[in-house]
N, C-alpha and C positions, 0 to 999 in steps of 0.2 A: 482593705488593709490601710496603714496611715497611722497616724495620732490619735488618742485617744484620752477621754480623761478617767480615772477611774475612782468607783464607790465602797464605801466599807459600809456593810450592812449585816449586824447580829455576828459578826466574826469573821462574814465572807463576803470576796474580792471581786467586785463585778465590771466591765467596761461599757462606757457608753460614750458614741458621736451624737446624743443629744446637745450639747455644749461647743464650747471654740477647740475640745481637741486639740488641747496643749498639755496634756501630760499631770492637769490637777486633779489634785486630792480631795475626793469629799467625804465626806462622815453623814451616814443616816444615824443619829441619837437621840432618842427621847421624843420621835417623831416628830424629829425636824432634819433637813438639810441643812449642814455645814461645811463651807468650803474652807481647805487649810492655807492660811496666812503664810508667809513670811518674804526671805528677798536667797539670791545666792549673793553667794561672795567666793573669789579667788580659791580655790583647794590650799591650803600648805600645803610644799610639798610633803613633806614627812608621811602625808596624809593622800598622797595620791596611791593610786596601787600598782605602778608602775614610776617608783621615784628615779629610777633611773635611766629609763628613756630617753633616747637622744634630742634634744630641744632645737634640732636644727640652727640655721641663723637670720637674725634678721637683719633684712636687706631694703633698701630704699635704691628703685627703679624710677627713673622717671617720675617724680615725686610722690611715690603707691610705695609705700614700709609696709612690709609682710615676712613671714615667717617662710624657707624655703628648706628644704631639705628633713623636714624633722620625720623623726621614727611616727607611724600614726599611733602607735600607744601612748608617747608622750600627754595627747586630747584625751584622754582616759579619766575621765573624773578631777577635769582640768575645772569645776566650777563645785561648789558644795552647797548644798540646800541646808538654810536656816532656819527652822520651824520658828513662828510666831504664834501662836493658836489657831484657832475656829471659831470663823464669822459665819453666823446664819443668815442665811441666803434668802428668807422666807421664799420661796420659791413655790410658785401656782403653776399645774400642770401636771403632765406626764412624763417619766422616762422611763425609754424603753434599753434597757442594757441585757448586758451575758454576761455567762458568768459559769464556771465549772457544773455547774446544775442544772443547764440551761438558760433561755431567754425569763428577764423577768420584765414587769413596768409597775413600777411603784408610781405613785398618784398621788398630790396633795392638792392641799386645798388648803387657799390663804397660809400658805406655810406649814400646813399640819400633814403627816402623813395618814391619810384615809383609807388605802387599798394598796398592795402588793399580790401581784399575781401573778402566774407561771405562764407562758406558754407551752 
């Protein structure tokens, strides 16, 4: 179990701890690997899904300011993802992911995808 980052390939959603297993986005297209760009930023609230959430208070202890008492739904989609595009990764090797169909490992070579196969 853990982190993981995940693949889109031909329509379908696949996981792999081949990577740093930080929750990115990659795109197999046109057989190539591309990883998705961008930054977060702040949620507005309006745009949280729990805009009403109690936001606790913040408090400075001992010179440590932290937030104390808050509802935990408040952290609900307290950051938003900004898509930038897709950087190819040219990427040389194997990965081995899953994926509702099972395990697969697609294969490239100098950036190109060469082999996709099931286990």
């Amino acid at each position: 179990m853990g982190l993981f980052d995940r693949i889109e390939y031909e329509g379908k959603q696949y996981q792999t701890k081949d990577f740093d297993c930080e929750m990115a986005q990659f795109l197999i297209r046109d057989g190539r690997l591309y990883r998705e760009k961008g930054h977060f930023i702040d949620c507005p609230i309006e745009e949280k899904p729990y805009p009403n959430a109690y936001a606790g208070e913040v408090v400075t202890v001992n010179g440590v300011t932290k937030r104390v008492g808050a509802d935990v739904l408040y952290f609900a989609g307290i950051w938003k993802w900004i898509h930038e595009g897709w950087e190819d990764t040219n990427f040389h090797g194997v990965i081995d992911a899953c994926g509702d169909d099972g395990d697969v490992d697609f294969k490239f070579t100098d950036g190109a995808l060469v082999e996709v196969s099931t286990r």
